[in-house]
C-alpha positions in Angstrom: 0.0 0.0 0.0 1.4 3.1 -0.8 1.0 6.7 1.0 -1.6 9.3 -0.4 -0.3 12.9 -1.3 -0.7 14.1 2.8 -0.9 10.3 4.8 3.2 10.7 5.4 5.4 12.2 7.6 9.0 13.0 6.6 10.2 12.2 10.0 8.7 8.6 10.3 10.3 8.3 6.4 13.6 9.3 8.0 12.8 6.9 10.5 11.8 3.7 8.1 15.2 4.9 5.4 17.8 5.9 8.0 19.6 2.7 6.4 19.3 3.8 2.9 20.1 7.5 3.4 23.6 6.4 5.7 24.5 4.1 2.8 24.4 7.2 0.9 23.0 5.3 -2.5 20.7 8.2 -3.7 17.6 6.0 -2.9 16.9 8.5 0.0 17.6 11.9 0.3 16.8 15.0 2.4 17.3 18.7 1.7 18.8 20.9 3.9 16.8 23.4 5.7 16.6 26.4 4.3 13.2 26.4 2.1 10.6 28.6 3.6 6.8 27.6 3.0 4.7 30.1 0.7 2.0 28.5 -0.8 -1.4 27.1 0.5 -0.2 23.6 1.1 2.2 23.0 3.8 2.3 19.1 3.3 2.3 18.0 -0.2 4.3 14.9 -2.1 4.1 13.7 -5.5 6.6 12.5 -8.3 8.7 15.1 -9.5 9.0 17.0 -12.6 12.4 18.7 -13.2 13.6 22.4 -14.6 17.2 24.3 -14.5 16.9 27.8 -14.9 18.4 31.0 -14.0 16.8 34.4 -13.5 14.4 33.2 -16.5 10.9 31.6 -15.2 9.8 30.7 -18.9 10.3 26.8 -18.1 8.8 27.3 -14.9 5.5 28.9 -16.2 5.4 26.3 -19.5 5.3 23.4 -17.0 2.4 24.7 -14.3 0.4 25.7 -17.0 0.4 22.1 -18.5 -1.4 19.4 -16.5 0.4 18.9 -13.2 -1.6 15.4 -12.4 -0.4 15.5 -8.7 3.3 15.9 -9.5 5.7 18.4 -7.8 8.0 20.7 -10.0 11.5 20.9 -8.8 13.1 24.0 -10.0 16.9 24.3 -10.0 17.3 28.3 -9.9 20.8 28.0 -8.8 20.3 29.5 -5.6 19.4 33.1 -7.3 18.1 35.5 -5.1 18.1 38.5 -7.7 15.1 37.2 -9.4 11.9 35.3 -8.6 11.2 32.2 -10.3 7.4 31.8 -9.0 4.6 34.5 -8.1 0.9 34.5 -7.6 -0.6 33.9 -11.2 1.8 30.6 -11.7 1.1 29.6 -8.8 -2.7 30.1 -9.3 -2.3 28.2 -12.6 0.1 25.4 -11.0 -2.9 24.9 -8.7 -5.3 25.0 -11.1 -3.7 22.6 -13.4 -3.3 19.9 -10.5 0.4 20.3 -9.7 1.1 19.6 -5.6 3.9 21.4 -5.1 6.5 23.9 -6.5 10.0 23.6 -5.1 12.4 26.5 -6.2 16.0 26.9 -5.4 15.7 30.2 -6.0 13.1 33.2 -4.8 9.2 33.5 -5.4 7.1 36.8 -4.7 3.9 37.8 -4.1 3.8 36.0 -0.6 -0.2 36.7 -0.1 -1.4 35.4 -3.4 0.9 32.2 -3.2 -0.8 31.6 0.7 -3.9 31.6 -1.4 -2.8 29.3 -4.2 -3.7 25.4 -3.4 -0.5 24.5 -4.1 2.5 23.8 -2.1 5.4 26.4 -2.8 8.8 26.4 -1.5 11.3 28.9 -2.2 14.5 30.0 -0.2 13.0 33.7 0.2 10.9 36.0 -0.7 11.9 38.8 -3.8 9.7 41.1 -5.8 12.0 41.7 -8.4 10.5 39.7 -11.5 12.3 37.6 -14.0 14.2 38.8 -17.3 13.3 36.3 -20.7 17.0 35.6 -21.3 18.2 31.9 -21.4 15.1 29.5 -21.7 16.3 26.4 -20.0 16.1 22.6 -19.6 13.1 20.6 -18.4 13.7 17.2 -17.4 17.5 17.4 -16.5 19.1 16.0 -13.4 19.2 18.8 -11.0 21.3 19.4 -8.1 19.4 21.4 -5.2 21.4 22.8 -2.0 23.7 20.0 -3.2 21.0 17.1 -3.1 20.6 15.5 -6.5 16.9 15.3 -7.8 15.7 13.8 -11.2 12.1 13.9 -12.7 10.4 10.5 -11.5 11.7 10.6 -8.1 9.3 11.3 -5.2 9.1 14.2 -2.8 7.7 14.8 0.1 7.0 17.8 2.1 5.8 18.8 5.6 6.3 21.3 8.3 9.6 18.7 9.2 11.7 18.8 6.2 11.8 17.8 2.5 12.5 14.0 1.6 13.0 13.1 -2.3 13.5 9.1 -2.8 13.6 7.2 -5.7 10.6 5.2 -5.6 7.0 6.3 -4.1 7.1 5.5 0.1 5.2 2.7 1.3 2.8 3.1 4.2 4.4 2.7 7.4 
């Protein structure tokens, strides 16, 4: 049996994959902890969809405006805090479009309208400065996030705790 998008907690995952994340195989992983929560969701998990950009959020919009089908977009910004890579009308249209979550190495802006997006959004900070159309990017790429690696298929999972990606969907504990 497997868990639903919010019937997890990444501490009891921690708990059940403490073997596989000290073997340090990639099956398990947790991010650091420095993503702040923005959007409406504060738990969300799903597979992941992946997109390296930099100061340019055209890859970002193209996927949340395309069917999202529970998945969670994992957005490699390269730690940019000059530009934000989310706001409120893609998040509006990430929630919409049935994503569960935005993660964005990177900034997002307009804090109020991403609280009332039904959608989970993380982002290191907060910056109003938008985004310039300069370099389009890759979707679907291996990305490396606060030095994690995270490819499109894995599975994250996200709650007030932490942020766990693995490479398979978590079993119910």
């Amino acid at each position: 049996m497997s868990t639903t998008p919010t019937d997890f907690s990444t501490c009891d995952l921690c708990d059940a994959h403490k073997a596989a994340f000290a073997a340090g195989d990639g099956a398990f992983r947790v991010l650091p902890p420095v993503f702040a929560s923005y959007g409406g969701r504060a738990k969300f998990s799903g597979p992941v969809l992946t997109v390296q950009c930099f100061e340019d959020n055209s890859p970002v919009k193209a996927a949340l405006e395309s069917p999202g089908q529970g998945r969670v977009l994992v957005v490699d910004g390269g730690g940019s805090l000059r530009r934000a890579l989310i706001g409120g009308n893609i998040a509006a249209a990430a929630a919409k479009n049935g994503w569960a979550g935005v993660l964005i190495d990177g900034a997002a802006r307009d804090k109020a309208e991403l609280a009332a997006a039904d959608v989970g959004v993380r982002a290191l900070a907060l910056l109003p400065m938008p985004t310039e159309r300069k370099a389009p990017g890759q979707t679907g790429v291996p990305v490396r996030i606060q030095g994690v690696w995270v490819r499109s298929g894995d599975w994250l999972y996200a709650d007030e705790d932490g942020i766990v990606v693995m490479s398979a969907r978590a079993a119910s504990a």
